[in-house]
HTML snippet that shows the backbone in 3Dmol.js (N, CA, C, O; Angstrom):
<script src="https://3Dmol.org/build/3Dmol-min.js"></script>
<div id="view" style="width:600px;height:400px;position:relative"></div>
<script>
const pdb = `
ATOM      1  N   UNK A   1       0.856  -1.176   0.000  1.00  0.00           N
ATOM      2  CA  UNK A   1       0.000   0.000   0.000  1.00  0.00           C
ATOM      3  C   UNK A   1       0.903   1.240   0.000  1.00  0.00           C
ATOM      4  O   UNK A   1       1.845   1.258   0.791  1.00  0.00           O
ATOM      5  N   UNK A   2       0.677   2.358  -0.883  1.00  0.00           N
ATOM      6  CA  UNK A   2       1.161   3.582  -1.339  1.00  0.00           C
ATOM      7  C   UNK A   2       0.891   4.089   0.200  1.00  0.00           C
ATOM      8  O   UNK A   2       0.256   3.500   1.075  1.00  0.00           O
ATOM      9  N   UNK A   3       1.773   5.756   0.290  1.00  0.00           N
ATOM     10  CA  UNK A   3       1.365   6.337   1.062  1.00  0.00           C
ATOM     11  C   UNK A   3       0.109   7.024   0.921  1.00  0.00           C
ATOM     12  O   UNK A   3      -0.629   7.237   1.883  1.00  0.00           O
ATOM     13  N   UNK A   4      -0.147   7.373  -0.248  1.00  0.00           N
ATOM     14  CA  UNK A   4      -1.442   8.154  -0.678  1.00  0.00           C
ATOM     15  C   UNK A   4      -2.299   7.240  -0.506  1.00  0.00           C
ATOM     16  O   UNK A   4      -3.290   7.913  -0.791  1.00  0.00           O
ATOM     17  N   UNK A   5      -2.742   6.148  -0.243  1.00  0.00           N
ATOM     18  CA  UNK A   5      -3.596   5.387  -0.468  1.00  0.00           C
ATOM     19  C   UNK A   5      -3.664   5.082   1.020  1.00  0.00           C
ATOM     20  O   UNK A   5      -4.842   4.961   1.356  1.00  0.00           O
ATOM     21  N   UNK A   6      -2.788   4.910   2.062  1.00  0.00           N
ATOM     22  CA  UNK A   6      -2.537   5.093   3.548  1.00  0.00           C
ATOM     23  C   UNK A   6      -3.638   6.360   3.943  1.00  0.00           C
ATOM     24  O   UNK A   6      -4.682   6.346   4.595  1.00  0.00           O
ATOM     25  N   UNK A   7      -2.852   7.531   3.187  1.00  0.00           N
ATOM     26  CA  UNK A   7      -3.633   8.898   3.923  1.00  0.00           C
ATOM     27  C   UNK A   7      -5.155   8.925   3.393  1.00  0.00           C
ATOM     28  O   UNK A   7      -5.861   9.761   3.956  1.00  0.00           O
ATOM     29  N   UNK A   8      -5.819   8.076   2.319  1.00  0.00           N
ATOM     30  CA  UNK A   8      -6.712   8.191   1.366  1.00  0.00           C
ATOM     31  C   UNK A   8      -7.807   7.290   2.565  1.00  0.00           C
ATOM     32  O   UNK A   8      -8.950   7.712   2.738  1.00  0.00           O
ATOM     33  N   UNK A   9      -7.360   6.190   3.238  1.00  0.00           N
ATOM     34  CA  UNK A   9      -7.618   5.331   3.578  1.00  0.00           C
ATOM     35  C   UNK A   9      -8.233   5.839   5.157  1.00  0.00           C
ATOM     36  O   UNK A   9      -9.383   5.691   5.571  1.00  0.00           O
ATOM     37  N   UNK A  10      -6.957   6.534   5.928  1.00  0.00           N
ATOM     38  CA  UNK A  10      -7.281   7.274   7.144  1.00  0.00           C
ATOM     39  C   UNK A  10      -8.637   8.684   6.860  1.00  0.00           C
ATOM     40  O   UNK A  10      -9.657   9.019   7.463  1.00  0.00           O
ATOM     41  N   UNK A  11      -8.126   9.023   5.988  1.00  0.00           N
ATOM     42  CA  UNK A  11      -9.019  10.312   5.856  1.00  0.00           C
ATOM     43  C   UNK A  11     -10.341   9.983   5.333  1.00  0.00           C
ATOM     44  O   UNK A  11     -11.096  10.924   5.090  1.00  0.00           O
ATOM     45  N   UNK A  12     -10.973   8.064   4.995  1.00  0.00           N
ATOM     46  CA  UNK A  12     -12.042   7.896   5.068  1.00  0.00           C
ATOM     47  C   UNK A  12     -12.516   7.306   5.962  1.00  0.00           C
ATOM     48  O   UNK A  12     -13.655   6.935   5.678  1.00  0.00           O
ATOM     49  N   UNK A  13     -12.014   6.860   7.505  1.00  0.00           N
ATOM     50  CA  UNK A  13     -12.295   6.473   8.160  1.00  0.00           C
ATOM     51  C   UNK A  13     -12.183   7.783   9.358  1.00  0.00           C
ATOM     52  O   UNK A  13     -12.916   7.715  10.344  1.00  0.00           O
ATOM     53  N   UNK A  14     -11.375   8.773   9.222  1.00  0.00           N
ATOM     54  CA  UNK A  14     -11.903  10.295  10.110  1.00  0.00           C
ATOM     55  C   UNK A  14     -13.240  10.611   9.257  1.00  0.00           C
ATOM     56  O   UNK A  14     -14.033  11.380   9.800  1.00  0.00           O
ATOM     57  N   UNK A  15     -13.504  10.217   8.263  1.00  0.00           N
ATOM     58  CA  UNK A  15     -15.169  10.919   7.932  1.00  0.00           C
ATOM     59  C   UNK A  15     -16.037  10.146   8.397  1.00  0.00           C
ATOM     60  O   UNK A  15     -16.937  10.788   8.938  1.00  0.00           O
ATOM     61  N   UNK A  16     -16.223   8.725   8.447  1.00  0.00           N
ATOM     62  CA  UNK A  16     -16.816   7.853   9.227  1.00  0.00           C
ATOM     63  C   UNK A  16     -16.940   8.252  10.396  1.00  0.00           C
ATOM     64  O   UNK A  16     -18.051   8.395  10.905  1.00  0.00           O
ATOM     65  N   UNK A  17     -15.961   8.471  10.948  1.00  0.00           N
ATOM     66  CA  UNK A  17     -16.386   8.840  12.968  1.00  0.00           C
ATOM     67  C   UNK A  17     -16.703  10.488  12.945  1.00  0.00           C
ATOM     68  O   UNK A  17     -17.495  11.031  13.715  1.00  0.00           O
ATOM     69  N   UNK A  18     -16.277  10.863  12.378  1.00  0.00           N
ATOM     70  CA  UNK A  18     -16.917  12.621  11.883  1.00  0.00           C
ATOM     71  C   UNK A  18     -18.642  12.554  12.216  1.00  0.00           C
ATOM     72  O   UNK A  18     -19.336  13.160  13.033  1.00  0.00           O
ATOM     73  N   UNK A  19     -19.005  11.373  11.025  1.00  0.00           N
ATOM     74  CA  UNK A  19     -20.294  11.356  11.242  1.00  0.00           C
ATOM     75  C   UNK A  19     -20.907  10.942  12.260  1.00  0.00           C
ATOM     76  O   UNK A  19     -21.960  11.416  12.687  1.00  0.00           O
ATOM     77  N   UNK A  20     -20.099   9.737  12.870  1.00  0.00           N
ATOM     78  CA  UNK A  20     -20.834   8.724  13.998  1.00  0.00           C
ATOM     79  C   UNK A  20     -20.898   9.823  15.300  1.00  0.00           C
ATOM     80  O   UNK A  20     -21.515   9.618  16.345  1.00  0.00           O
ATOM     81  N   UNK A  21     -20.117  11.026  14.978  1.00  0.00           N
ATOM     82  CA  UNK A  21     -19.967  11.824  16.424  1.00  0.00           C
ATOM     83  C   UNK A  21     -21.416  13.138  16.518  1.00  0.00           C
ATOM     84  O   UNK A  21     -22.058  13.598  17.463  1.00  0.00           O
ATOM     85  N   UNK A  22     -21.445  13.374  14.947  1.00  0.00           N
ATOM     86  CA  UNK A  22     -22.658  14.309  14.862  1.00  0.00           C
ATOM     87  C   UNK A  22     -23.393  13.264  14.807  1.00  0.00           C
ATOM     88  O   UNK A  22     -23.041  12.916  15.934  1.00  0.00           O
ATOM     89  N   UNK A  23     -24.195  12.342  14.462  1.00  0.00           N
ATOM     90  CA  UNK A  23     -25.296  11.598  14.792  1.00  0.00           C
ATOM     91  C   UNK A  23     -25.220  11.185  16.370  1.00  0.00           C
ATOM     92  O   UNK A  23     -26.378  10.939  16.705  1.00  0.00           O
ATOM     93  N   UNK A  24     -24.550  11.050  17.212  1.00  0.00           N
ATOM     94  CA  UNK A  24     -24.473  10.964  18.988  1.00  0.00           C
ATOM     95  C   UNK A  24     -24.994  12.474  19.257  1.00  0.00           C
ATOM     96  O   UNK A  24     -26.167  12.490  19.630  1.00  0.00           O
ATOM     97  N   UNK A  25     -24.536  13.429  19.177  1.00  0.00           N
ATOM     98  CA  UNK A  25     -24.677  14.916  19.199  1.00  0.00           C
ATOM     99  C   UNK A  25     -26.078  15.317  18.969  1.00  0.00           C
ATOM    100  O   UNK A  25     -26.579  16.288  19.538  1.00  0.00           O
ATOM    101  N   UNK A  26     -26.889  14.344  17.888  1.00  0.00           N
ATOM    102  CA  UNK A  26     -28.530  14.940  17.750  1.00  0.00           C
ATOM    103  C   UNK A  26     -29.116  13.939  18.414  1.00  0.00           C
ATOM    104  O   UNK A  26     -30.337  13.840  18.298  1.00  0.00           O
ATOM    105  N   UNK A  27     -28.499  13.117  19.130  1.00  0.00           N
ATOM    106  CA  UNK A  27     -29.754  11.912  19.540  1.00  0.00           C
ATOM    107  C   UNK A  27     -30.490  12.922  20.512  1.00  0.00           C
ATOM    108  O   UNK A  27     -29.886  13.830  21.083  1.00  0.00           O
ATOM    109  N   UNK A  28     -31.834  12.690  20.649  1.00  0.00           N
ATOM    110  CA  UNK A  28     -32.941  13.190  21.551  1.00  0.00           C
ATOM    111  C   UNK A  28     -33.676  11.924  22.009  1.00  0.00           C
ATOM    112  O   UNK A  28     -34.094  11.043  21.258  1.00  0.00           O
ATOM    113  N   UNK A  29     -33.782  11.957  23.444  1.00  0.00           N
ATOM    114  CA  UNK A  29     -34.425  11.071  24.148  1.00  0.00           C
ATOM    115  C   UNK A  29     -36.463  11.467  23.525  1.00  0.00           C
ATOM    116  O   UNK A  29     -36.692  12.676  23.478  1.00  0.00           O
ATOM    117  N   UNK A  30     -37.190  10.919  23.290  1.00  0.00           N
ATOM    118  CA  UNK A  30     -38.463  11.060  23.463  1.00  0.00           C
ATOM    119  C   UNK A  30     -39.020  10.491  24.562  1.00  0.00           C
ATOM    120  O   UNK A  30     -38.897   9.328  24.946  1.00  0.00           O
ATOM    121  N   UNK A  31     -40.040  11.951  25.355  1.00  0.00           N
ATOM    122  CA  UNK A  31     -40.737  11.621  26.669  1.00  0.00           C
ATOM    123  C   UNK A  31     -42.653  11.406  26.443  1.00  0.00           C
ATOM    124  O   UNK A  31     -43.511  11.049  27.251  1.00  0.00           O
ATOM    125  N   UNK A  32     -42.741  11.786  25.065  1.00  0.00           N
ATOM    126  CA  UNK A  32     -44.037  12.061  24.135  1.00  0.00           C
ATOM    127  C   UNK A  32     -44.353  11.393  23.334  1.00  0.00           C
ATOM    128  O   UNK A  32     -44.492  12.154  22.376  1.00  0.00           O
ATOM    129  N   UNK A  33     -44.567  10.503  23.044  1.00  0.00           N
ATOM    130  CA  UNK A  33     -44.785   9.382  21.798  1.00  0.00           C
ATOM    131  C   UNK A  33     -45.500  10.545  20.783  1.00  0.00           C
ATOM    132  O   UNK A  33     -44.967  11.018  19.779  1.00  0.00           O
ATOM    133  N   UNK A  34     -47.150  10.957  21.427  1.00  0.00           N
ATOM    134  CA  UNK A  34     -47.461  11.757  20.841  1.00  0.00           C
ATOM    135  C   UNK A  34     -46.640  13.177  19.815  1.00  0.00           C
ATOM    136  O   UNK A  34     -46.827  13.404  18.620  1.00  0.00           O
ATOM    137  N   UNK A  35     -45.827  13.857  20.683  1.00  0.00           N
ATOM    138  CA  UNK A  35     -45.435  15.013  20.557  1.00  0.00           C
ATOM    139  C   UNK A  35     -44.041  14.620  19.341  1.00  0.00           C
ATOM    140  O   UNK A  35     -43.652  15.457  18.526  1.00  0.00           O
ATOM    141  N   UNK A  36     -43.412  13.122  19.457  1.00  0.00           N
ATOM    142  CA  UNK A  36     -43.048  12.973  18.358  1.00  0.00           C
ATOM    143  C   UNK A  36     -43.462  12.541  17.303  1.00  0.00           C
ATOM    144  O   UNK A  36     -42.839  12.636  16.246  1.00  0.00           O
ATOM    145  N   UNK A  37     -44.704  11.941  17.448  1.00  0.00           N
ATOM    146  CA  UNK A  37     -45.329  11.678  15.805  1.00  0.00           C
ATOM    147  C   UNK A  37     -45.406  12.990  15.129  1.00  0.00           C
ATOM    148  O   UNK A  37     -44.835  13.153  14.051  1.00  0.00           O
ATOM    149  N   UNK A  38     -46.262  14.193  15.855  1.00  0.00           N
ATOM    150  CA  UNK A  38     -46.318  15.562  15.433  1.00  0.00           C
ATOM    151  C   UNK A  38     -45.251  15.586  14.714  1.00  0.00           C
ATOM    152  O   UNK A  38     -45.444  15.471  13.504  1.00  0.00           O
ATOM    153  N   UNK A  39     -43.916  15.726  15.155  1.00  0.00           N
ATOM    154  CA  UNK A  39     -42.501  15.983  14.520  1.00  0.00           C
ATOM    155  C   UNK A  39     -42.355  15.652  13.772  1.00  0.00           C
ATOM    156  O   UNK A  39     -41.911  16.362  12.869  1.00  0.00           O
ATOM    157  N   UNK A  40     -42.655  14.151  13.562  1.00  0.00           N
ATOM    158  CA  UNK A  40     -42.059  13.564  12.078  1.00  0.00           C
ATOM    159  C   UNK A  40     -43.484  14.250  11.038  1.00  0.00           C
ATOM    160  O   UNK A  40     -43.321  14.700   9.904  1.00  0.00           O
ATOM    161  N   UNK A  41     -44.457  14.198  11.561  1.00  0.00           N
ATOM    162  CA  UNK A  41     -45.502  14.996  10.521  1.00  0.00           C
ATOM    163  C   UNK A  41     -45.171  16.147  10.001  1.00  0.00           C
ATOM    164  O   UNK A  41     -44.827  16.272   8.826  1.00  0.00           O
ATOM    165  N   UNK A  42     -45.254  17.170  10.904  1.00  0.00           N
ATOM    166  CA  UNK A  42     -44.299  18.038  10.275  1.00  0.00           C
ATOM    167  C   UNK A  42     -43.145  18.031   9.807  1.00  0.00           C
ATOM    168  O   UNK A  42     -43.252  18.710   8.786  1.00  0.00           O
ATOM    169  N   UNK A  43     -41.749  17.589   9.923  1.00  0.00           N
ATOM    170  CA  UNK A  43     -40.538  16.907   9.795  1.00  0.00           C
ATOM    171  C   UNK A  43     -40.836  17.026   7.608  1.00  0.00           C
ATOM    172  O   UNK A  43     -40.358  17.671   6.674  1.00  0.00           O
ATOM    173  N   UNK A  44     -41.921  15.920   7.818  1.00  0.00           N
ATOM    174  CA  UNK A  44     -41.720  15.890   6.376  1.00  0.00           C
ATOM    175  C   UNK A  44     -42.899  16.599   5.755  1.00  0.00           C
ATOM    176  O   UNK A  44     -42.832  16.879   4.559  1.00  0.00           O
ATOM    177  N   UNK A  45     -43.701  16.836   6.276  1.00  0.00           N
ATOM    178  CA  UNK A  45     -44.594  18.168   5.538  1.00  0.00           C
ATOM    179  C   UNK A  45     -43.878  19.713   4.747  1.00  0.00           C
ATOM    180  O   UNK A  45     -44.168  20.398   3.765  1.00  0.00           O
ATOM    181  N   UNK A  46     -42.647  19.747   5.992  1.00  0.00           N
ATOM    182  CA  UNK A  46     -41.995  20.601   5.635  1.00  0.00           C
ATOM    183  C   UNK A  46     -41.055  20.528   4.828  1.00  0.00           C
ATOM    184  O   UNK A  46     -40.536  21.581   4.459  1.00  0.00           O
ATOM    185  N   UNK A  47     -40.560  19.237   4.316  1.00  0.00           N
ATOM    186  CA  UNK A  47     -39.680  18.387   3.263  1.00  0.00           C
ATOM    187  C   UNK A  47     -38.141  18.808   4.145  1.00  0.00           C
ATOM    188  O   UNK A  47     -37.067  19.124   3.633  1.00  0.00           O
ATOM    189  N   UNK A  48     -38.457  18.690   5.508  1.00  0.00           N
ATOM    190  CA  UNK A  48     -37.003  18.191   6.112  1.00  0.00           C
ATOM    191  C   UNK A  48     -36.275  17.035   5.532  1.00  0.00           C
ATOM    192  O   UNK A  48     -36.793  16.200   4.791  1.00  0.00           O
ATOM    193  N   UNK A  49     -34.917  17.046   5.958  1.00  0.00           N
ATOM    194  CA  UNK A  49     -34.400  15.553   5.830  1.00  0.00           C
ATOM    195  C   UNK A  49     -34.551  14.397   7.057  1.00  0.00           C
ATOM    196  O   UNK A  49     -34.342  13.184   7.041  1.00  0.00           O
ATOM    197  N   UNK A  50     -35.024  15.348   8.171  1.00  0.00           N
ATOM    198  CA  UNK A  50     -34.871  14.028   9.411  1.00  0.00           C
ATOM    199  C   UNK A  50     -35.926  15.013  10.089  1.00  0.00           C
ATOM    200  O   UNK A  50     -36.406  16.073   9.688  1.00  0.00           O
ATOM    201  N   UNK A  51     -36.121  14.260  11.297  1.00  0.00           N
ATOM    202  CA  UNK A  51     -37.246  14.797  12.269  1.00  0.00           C
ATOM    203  C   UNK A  51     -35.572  15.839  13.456  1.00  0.00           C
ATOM    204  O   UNK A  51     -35.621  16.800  14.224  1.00  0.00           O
ATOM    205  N   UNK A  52     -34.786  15.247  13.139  1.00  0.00           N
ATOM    206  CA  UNK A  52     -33.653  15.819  14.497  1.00  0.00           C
ATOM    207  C   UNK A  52     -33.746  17.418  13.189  1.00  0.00           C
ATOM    208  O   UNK A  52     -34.279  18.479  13.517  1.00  0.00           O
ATOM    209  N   UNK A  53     -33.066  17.162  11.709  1.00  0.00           N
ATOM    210  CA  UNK A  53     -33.204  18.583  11.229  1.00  0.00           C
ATOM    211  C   UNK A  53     -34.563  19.659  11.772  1.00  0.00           C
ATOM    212  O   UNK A  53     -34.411  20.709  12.396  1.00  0.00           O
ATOM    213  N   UNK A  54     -35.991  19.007  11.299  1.00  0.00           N
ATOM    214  CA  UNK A  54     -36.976  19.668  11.820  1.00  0.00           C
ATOM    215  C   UNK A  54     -36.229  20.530  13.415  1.00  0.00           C
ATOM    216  O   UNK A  54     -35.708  21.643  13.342  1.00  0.00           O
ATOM    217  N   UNK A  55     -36.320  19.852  14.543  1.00  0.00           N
ATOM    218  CA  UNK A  55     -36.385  20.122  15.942  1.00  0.00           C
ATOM    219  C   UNK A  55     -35.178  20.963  16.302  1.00  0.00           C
ATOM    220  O   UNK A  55     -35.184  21.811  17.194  1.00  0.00           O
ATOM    221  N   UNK A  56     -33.777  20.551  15.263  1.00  0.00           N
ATOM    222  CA  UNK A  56     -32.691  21.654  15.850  1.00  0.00           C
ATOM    223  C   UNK A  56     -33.325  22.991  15.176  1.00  0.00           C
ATOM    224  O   UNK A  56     -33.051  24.075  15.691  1.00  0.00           O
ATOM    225  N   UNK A  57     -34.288  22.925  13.870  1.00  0.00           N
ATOM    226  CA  UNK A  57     -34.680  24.503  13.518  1.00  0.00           C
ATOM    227  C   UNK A  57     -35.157  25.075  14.702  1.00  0.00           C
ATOM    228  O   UNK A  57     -34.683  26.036  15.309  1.00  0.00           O
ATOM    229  N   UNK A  58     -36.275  24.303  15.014  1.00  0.00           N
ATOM    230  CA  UNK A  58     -36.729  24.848  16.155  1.00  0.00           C
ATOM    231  C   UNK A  58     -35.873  25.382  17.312  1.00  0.00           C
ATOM    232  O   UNK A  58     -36.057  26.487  17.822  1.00  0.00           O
ATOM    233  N   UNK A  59     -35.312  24.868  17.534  1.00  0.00           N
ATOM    234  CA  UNK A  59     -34.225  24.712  18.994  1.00  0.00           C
ATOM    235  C   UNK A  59     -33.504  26.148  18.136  1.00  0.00           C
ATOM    236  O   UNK A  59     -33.392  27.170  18.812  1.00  0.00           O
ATOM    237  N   UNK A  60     -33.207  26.171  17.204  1.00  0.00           N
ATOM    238  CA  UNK A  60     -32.654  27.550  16.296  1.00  0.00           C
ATOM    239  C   UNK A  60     -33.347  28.703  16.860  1.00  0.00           C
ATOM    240  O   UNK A  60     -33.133  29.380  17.866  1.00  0.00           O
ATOM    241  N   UNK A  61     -34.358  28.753  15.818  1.00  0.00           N
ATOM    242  CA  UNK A  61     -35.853  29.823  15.716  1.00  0.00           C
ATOM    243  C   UNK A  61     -35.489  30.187  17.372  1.00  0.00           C
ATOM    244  O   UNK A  61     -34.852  31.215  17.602  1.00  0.00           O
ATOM    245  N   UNK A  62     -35.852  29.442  18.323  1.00  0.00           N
ATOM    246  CA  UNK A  62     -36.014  29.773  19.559  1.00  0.00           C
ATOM    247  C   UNK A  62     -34.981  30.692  20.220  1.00  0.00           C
ATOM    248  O   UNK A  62     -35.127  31.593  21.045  1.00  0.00           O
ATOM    249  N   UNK A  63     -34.237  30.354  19.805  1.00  0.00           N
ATOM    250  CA  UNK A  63     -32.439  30.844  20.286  1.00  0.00           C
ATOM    251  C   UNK A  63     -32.249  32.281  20.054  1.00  0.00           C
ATOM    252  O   UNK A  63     -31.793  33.143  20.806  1.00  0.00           O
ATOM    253  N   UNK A  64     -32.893  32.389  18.316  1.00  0.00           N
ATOM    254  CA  UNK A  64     -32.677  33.384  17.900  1.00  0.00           C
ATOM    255  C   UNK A  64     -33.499  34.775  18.973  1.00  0.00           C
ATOM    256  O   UNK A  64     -32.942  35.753  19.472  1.00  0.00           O
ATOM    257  N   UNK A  65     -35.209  34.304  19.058  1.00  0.00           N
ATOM    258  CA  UNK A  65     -35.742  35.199  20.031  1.00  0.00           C
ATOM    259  C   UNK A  65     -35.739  35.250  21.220  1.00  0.00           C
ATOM    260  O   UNK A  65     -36.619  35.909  21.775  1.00  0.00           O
ATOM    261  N   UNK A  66     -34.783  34.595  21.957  1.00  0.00           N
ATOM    262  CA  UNK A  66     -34.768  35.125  23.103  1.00  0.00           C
ATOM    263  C   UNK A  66     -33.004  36.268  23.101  1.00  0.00           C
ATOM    264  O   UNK A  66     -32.501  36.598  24.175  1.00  0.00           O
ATOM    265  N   UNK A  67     -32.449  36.624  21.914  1.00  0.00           N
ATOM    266  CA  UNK A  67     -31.328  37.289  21.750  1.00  0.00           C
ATOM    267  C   UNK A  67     -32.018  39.079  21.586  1.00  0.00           C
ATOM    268  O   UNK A  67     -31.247  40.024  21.415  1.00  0.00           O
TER     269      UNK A  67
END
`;
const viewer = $3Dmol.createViewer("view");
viewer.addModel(pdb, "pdb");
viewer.setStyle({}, {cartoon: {color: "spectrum"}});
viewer.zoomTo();
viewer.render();
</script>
């Protein structure tokens, strides 16, 4: 194995845990069965990609007005 193919090799396995670390980072516990079906309804009404995209807007939006 080349060195380029070494660094080619590492630098696709730092994108692998890149991701595995932002998907840990959005997990949300649900306390609402209800209050998450809502989510995913909206989630994709709104043509989100995930119900966590939907809820960090929110968690956004919110942030923004209390500044």
């Amino acid at each position: 194995m080349t060195l380029a193919d070494e660094l080619d090799s590492l630098g696709k396995r730092m994108d692998a845990m890149s991701d595995r670390l932002i998907r840990l980072r959005e997990r949300c516990v649900v306390l609402n069965d209800e209050l998450w079906y809502w989510a995913q309804y909206r989630a994709k009404e709104l043509g989100k990609g995930s119900v966590s995209e939907y809820l960090f807007d929110l968690i956004r939006e919110d942030k923004k007005k209390m500044k």
